[in-house]
Backbone as XML, in Angstrom:
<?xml version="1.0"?>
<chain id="A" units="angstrom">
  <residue number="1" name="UNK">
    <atom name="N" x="0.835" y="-1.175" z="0.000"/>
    <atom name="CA" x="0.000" y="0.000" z="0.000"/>
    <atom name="C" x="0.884" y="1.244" z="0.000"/>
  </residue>
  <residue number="2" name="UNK">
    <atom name="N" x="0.750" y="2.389" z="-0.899"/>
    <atom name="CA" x="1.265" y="3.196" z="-1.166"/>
    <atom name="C" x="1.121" y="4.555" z="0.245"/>
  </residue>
  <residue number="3" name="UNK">
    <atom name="N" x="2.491" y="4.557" z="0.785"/>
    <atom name="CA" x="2.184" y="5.585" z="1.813"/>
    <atom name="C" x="1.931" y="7.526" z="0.910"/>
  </residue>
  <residue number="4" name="UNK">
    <atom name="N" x="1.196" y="8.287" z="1.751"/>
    <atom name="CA" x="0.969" y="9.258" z="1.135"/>
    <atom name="C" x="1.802" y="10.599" z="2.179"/>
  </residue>
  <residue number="5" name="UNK">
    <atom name="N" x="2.216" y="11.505" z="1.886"/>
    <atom name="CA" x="3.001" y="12.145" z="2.535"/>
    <atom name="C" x="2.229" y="13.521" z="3.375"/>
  </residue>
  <residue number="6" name="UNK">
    <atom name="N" x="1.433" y="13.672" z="2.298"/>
    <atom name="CA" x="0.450" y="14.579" z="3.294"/>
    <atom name="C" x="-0.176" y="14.431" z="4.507"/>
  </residue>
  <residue number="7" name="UNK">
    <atom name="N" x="-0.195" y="15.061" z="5.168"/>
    <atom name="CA" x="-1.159" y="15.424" z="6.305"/>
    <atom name="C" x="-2.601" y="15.235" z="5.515"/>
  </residue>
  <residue number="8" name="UNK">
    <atom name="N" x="-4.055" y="15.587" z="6.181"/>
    <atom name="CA" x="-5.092" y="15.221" z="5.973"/>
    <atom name="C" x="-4.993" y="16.503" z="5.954"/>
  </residue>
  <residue number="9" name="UNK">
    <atom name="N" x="-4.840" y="17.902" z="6.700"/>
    <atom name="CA" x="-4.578" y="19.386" z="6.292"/>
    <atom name="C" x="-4.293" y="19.353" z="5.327"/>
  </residue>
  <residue number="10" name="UNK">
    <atom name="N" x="-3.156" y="19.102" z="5.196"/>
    <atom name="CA" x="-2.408" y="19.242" z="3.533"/>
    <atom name="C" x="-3.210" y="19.289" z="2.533"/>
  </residue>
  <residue number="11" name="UNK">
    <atom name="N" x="-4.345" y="17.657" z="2.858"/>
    <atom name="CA" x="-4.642" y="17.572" z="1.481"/>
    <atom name="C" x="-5.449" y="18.283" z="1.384"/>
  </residue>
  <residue number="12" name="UNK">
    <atom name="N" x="-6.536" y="18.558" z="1.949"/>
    <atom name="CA" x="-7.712" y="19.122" z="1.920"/>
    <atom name="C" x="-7.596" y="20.493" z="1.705"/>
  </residue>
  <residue number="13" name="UNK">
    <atom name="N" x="-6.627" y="21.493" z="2.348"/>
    <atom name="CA" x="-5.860" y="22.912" z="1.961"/>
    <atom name="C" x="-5.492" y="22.410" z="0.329"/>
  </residue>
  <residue number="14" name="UNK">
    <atom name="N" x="-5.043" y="21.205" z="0.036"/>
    <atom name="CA" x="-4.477" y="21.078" z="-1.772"/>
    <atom name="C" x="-5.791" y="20.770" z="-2.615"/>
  </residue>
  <residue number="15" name="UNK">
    <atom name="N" x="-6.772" y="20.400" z="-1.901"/>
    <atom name="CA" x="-7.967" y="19.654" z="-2.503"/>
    <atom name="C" x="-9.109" y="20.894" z="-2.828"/>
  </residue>
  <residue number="16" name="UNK">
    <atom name="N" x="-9.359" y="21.276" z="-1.766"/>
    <atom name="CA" x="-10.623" y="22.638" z="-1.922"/>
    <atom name="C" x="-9.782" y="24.066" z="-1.754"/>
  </residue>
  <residue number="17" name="UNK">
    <atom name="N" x="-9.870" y="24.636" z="-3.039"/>
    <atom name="CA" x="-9.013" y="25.896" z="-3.046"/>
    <atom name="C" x="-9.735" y="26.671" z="-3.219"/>
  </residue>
  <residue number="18" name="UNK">
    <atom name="N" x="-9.571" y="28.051" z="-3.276"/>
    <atom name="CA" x="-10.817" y="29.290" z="-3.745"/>
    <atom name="C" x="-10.214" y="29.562" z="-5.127"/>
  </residue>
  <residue number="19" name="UNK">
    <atom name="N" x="-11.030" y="29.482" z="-5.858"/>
    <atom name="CA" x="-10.794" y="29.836" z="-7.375"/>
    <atom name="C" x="-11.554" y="31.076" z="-7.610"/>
  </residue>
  <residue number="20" name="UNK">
    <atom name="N" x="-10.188" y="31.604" z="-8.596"/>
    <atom name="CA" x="-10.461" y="33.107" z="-8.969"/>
    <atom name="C" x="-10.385" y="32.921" z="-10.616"/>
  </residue>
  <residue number="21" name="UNK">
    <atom name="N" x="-11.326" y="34.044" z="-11.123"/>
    <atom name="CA" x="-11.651" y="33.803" z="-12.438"/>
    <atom name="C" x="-11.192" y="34.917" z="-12.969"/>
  </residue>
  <residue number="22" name="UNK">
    <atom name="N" x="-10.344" y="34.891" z="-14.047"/>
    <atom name="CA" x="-9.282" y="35.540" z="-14.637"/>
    <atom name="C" x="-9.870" y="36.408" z="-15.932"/>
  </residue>
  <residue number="23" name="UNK">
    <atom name="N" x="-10.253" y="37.403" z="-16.313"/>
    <atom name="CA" x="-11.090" y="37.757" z="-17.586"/>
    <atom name="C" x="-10.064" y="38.531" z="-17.747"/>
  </residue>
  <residue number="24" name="UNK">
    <atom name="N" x="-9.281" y="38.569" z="-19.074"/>
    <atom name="CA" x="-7.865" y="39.186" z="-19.565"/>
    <atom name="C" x="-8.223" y="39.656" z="-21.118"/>
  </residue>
  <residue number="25" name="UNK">
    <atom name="N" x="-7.579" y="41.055" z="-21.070"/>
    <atom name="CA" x="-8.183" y="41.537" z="-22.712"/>
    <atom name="C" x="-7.215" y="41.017" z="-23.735"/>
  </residue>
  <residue number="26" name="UNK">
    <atom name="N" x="-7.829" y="40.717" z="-24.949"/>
    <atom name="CA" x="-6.998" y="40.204" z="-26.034"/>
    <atom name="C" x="-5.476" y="41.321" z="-25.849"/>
  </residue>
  <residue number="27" name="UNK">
    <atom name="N" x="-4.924" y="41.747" z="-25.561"/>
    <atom name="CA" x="-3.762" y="42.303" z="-25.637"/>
    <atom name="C" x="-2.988" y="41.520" z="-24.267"/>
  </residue>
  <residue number="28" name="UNK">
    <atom name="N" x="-3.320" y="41.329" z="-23.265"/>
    <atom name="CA" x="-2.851" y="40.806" z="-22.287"/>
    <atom name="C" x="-2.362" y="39.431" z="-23.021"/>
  </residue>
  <residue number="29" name="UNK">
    <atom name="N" x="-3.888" y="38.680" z="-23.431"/>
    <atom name="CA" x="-3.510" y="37.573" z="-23.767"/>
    <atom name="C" x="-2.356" y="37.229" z="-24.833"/>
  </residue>
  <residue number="30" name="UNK">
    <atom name="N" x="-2.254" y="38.294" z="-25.718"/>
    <atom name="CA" x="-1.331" y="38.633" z="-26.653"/>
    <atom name="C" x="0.377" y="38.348" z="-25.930"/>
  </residue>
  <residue number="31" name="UNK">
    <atom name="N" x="0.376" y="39.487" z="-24.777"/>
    <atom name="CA" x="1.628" y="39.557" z="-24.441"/>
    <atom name="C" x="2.013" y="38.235" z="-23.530"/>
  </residue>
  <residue number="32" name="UNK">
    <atom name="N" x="1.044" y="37.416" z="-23.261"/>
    <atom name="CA" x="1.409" y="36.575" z="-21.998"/>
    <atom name="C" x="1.629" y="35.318" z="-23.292"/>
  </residue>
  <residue number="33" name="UNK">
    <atom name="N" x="1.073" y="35.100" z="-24.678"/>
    <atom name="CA" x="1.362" y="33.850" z="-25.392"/>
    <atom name="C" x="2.930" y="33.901" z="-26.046"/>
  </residue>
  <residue number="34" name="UNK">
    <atom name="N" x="3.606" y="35.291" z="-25.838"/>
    <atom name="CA" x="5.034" y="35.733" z="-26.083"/>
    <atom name="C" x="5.751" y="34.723" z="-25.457"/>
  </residue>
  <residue number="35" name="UNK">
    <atom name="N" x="5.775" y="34.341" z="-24.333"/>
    <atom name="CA" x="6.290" y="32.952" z="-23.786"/>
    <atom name="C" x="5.459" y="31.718" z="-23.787"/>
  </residue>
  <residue number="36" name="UNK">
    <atom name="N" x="4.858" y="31.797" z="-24.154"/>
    <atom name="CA" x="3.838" y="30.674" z="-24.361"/>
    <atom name="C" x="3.277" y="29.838" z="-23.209"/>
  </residue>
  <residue number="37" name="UNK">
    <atom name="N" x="2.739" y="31.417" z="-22.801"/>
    <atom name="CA" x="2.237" y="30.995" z="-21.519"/>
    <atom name="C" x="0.616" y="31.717" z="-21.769"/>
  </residue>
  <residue number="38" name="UNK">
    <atom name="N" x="-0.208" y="30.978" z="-21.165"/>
    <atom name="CA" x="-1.410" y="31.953" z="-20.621"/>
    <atom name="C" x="-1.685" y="32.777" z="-19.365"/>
  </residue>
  <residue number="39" name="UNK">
    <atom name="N" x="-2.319" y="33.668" z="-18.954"/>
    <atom name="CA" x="-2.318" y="34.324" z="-17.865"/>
    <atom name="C" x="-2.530" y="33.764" z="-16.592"/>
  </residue>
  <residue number="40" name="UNK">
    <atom name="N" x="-3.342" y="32.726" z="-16.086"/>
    <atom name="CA" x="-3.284" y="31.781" z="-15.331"/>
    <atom name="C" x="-2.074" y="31.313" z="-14.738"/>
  </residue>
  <residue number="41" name="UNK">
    <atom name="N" x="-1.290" y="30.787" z="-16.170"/>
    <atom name="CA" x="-0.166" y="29.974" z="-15.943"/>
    <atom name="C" x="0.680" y="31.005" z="-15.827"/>
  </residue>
  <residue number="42" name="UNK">
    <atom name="N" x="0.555" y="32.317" z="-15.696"/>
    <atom name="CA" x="1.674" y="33.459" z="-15.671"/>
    <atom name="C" x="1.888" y="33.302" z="-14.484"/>
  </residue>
  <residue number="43" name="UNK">
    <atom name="N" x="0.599" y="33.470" z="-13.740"/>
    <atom name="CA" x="0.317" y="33.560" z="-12.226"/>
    <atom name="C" x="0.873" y="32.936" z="-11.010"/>
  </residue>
  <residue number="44" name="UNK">
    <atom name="N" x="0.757" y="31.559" z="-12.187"/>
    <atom name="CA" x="0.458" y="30.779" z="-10.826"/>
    <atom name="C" x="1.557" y="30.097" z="-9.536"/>
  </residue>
  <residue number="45" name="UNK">
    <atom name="N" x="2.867" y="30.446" z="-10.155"/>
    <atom name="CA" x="3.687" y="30.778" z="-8.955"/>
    <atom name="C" x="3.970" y="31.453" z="-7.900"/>
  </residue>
  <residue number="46" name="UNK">
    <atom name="N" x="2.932" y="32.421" z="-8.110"/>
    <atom name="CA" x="2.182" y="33.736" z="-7.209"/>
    <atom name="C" x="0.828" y="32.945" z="-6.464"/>
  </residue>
  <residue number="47" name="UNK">
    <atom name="N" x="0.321" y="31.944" z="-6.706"/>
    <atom name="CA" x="-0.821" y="31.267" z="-6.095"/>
    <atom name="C" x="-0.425" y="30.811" z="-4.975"/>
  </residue>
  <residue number="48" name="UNK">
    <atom name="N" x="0.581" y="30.397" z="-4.236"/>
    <atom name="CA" x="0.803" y="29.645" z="-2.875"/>
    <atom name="C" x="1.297" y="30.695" z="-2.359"/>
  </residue>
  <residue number="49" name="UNK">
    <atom name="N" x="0.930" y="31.032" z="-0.907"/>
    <atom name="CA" x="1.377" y="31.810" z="-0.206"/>
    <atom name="C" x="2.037" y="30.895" z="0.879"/>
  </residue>
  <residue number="50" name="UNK">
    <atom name="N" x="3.284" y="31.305" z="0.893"/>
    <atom name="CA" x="4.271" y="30.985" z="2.382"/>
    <atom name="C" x="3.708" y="31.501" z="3.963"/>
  </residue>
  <residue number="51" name="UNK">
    <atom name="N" x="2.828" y="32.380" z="3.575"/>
    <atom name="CA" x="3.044" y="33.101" z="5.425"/>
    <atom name="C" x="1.529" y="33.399" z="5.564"/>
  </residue>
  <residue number="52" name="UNK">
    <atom name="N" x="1.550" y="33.212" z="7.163"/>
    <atom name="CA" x="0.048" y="33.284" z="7.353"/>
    <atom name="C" x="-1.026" y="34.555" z="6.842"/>
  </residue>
  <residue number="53" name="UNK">
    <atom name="N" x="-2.263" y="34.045" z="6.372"/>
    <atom name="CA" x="-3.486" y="35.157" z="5.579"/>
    <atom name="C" x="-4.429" y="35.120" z="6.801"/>
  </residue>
  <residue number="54" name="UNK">
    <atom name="N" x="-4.899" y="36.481" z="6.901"/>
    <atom name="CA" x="-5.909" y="36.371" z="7.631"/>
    <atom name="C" x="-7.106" y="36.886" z="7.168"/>
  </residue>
  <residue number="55" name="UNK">
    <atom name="N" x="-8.261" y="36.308" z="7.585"/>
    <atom name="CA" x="-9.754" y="36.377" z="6.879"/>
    <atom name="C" x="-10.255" y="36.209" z="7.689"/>
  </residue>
  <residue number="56" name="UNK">
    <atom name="N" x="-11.681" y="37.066" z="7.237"/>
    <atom name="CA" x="-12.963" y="37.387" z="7.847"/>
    <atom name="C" x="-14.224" y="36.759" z="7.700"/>
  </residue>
  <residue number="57" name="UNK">
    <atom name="N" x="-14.699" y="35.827" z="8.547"/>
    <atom name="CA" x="-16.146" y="35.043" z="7.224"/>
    <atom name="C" x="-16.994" y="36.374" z="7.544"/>
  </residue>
  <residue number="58" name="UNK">
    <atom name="N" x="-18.390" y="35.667" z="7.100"/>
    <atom name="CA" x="-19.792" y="36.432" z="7.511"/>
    <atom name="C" x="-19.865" y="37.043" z="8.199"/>
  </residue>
  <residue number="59" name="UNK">
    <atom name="N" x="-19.697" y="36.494" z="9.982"/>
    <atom name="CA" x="-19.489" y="36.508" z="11.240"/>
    <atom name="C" x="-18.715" y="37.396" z="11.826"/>
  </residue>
  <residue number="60" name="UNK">
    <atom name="N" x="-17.556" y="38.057" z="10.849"/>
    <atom name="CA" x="-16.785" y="39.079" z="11.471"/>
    <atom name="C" x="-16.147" y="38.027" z="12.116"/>
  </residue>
  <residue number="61" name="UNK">
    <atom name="N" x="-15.916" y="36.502" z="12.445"/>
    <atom name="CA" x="-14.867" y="36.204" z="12.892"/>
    <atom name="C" x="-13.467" y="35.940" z="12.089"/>
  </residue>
  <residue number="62" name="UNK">
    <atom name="N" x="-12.305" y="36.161" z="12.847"/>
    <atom name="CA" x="-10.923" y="36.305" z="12.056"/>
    <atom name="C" x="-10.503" y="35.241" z="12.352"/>
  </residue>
  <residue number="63" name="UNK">
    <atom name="N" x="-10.251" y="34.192" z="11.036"/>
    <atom name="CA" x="-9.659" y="32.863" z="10.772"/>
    <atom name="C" x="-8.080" y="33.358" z="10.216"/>
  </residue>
  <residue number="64" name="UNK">
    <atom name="N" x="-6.759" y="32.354" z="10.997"/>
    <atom name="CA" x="-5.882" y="32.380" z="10.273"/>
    <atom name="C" x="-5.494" y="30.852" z="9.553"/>
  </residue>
  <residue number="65" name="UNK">
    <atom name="N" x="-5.311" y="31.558" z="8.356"/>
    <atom name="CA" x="-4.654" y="30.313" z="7.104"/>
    <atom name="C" x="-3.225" y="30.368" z="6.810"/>
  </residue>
  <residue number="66" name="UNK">
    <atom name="N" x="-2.962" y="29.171" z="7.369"/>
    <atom name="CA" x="-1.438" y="28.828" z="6.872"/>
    <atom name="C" x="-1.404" y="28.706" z="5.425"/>
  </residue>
  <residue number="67" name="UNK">
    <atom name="N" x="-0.326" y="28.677" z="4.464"/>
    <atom name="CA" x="0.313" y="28.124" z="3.230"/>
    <atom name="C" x="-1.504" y="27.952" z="2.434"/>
  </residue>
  <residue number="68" name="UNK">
    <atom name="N" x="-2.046" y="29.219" z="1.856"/>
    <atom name="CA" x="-3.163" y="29.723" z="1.368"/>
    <atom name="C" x="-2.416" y="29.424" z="-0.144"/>
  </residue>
  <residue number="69" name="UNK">
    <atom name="N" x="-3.829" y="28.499" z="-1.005"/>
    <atom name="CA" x="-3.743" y="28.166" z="-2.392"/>
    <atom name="C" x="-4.487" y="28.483" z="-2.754"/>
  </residue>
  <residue number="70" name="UNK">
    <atom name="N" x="-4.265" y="29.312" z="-3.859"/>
    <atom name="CA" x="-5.191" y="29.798" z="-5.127"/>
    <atom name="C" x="-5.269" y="29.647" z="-6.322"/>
  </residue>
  <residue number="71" name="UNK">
    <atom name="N" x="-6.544" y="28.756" z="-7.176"/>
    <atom name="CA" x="-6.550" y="28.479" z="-8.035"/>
    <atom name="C" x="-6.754" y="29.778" z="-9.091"/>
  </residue>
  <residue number="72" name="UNK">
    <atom name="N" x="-6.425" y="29.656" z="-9.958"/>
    <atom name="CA" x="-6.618" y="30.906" z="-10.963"/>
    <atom name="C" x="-7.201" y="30.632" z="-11.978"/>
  </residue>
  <residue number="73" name="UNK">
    <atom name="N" x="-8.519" y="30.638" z="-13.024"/>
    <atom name="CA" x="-8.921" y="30.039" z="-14.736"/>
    <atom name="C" x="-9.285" y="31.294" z="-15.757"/>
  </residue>
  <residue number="74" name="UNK">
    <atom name="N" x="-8.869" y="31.388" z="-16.786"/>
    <atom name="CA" x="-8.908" y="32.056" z="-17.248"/>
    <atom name="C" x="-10.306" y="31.921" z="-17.936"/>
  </residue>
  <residue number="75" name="UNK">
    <atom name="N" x="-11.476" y="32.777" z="-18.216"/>
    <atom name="CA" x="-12.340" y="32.801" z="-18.699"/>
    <atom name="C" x="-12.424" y="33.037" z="-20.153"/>
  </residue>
  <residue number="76" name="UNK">
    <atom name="N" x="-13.247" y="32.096" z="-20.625"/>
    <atom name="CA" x="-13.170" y="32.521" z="-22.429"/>
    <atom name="C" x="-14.086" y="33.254" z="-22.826"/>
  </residue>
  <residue number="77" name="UNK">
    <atom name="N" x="-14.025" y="34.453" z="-23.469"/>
    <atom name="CA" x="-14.964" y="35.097" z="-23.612"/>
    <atom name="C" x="-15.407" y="35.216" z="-25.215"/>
  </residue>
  <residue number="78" name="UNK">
    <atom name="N" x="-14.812" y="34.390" z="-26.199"/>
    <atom name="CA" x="-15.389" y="34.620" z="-27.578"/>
    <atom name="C" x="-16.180" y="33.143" z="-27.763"/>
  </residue>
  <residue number="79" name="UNK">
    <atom name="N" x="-17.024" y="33.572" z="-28.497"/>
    <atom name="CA" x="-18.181" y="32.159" z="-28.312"/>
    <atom name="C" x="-17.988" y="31.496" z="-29.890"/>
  </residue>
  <residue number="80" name="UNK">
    <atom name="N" x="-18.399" y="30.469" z="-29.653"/>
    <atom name="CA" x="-18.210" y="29.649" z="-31.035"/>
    <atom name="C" x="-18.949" y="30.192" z="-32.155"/>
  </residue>
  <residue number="81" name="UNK">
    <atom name="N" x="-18.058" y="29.713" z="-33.414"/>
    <atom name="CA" x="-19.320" y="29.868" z="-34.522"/>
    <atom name="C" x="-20.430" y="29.463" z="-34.668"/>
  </residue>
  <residue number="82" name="UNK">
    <atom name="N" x="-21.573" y="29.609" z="-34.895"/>
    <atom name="CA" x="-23.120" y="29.516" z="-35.411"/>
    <atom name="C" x="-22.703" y="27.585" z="-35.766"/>
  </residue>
  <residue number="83" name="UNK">
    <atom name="N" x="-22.128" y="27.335" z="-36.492"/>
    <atom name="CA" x="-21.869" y="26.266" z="-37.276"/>
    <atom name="C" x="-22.212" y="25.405" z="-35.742"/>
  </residue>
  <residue number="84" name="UNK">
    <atom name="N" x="-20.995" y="25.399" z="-35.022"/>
    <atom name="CA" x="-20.413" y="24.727" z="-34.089"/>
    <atom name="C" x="-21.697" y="24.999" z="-32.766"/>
  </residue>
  <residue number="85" name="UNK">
    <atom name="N" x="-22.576" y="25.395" z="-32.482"/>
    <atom name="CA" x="-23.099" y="25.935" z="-31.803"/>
    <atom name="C" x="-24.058" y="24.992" z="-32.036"/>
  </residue>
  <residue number="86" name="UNK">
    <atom name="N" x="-24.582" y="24.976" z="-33.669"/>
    <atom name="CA" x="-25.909" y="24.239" z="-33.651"/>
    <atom name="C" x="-25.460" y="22.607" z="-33.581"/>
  </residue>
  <residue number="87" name="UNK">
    <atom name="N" x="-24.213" y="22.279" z="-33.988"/>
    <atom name="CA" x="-23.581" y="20.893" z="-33.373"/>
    <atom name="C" x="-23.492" y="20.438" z="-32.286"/>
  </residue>
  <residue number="88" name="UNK">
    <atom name="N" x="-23.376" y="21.268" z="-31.181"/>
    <atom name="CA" x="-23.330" y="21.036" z="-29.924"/>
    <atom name="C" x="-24.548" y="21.106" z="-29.239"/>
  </residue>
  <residue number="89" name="UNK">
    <atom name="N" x="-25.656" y="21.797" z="-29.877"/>
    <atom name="CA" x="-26.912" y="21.861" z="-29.272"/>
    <atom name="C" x="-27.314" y="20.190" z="-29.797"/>
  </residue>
  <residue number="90" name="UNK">
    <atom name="N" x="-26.991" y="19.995" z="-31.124"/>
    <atom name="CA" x="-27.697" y="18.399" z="-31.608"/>
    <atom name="C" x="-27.283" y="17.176" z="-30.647"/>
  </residue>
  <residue number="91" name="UNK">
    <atom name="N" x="-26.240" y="17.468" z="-30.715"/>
    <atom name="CA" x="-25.056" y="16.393" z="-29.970"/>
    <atom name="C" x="-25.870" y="16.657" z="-28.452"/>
  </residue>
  <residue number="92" name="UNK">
    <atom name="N" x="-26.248" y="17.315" z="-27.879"/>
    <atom name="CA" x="-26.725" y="17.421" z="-26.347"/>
    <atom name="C" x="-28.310" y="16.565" z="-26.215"/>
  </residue>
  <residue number="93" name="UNK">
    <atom name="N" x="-28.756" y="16.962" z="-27.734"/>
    <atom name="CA" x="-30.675" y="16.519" z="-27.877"/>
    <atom name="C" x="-30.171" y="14.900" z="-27.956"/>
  </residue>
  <residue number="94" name="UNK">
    <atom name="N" x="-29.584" y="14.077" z="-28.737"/>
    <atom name="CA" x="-29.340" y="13.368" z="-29.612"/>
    <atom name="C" x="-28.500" y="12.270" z="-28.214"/>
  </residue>
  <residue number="95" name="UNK">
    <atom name="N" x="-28.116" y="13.143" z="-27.372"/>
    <atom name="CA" x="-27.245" y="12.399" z="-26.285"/>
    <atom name="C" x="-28.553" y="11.912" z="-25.167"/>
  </residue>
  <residue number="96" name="UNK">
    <atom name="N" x="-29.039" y="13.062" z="-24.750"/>
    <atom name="CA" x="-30.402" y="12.907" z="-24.093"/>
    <atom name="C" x="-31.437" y="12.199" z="-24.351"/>
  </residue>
  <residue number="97" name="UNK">
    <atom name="N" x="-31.548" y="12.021" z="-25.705"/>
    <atom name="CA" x="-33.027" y="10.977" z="-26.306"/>
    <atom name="C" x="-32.850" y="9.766" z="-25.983"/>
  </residue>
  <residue number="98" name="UNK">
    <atom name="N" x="-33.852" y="8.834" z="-25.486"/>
    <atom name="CA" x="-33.575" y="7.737" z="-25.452"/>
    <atom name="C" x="-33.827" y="6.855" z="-26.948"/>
  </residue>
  <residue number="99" name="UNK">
    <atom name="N" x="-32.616" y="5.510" z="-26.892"/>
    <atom name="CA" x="-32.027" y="5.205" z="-27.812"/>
    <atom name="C" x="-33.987" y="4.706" z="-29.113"/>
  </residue>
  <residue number="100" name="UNK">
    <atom name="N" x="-33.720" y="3.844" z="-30.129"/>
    <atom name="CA" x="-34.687" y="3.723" z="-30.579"/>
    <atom name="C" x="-35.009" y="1.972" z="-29.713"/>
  </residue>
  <residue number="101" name="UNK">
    <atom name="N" x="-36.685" y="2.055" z="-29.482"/>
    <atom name="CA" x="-37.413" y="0.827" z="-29.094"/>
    <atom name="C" x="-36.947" y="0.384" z="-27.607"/>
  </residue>
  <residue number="102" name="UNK">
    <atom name="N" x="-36.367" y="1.878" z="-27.269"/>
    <atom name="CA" x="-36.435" y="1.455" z="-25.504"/>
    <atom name="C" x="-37.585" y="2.499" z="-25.015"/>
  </residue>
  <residue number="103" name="UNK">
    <atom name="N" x="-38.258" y="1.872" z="-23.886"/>
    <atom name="CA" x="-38.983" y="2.983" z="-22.888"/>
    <atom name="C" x="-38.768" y="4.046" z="-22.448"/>
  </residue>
  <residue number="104" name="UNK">
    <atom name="N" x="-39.252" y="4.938" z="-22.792"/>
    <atom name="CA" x="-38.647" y="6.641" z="-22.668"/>
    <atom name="C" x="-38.547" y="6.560" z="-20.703"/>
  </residue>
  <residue number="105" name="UNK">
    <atom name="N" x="-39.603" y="5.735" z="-20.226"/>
    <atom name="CA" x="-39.526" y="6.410" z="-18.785"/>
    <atom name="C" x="-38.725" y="5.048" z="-17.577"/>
  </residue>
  <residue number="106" name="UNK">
    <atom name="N" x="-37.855" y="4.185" z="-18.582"/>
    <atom name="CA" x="-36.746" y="3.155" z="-17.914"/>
    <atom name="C" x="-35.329" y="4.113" z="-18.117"/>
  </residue>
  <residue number="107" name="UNK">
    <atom name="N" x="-34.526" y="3.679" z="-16.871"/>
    <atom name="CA" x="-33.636" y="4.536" z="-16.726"/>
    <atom name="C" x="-32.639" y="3.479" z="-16.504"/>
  </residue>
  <residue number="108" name="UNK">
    <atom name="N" x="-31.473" y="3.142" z="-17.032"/>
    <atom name="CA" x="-30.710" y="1.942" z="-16.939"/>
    <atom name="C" x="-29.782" y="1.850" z="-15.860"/>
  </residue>
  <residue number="109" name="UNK">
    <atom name="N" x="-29.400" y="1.675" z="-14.654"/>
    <atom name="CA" x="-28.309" y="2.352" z="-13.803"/>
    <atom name="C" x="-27.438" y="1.102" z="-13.303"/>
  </residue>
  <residue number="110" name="UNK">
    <atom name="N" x="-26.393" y="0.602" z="-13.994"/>
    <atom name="CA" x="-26.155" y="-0.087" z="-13.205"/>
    <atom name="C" x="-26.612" y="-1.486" z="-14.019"/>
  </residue>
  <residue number="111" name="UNK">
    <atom name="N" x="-26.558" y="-2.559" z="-13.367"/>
    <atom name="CA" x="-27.537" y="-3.734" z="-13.222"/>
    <atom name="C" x="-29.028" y="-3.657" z="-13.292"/>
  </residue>
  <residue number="112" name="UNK">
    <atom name="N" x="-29.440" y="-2.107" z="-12.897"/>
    <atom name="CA" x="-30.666" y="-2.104" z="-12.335"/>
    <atom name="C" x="-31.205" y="-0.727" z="-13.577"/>
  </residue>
  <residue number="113" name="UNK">
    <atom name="N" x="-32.974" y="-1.560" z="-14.017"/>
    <atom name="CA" x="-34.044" y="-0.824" z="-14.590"/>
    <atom name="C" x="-34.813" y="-0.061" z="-13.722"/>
  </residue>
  <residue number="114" name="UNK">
    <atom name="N" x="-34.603" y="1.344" z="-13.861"/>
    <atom name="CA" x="-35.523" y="2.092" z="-12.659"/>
    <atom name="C" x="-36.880" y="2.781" z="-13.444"/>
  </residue>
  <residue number="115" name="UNK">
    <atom name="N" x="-37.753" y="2.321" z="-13.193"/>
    <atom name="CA" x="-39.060" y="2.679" z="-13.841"/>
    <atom name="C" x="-39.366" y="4.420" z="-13.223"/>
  </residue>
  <residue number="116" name="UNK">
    <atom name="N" x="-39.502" y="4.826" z="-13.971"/>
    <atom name="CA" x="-40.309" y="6.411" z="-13.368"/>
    <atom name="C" x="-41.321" y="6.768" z="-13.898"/>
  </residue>
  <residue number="117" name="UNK">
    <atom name="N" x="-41.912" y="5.949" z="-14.388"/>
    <atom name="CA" x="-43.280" y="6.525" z="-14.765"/>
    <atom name="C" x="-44.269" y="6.319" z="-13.454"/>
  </residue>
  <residue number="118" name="UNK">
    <atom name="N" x="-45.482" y="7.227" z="-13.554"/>
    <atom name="CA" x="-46.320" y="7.487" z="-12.679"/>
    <atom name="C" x="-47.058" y="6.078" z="-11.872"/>
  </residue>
  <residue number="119" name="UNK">
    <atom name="N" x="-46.997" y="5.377" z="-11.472"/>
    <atom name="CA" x="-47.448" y="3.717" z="-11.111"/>
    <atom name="C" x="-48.654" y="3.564" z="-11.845"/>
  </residue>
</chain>
């Protein structure tokens, strides 16, 4: 059995992070693909903090956080072509329908047929 090195802190501080959402104007994005990097990935050596953060919830009470991780994603903001749009809407109907000459209201899960229609 594979030993794991973390603490149960550790992981859970590595596991649930606060993610921040990155909206960067085409010129940013411009200068940050110069290294062939995206803005995120510019960041994100700036995401772990060494020294204790302190925060406030709801409550006005003051929590301190050791070694604070922050996820960073960059948001896309140009939307697909028309083309690609109505493909992905088909592909979603076409995924959802049930197949041909099965019961629209059997649901397959498993081993197990779950009926949902009204009794």
């Amino acid at each position: 059995m594979a030993q794991y090195v973390q603490s149960v802190q550790e992981f859970i501080q590595d596991s649930f992070v606060p993610l921040v959402a990155a909206l960067c104007s085409e010129e940013a994005e411009r200068l940050t693909r110069k290294n062939n990097l995206g803005f995120s990935e510019l960041v994100k050596p700036f995401c772990r903090l060494t020294s204790e953060v302190h925060m406030r919830d709801p409550n006005n009470q003051l929590h301190v956080i050791k070694n604070l991780k922050i996820a960073v994603n960059n948001i896309i903001t140009h939307s697909p072509q028309p083309g690609g749009i109505r493909k992905l809407l088909n592909d979603v109907v076409s995924v959802s329908q049930p197949a041909e000459g099965l019961v629209a209201n059997v649901i397959t899960a498993g081993d197990y047929d779950l009926n949902i229609s009204g009794m």
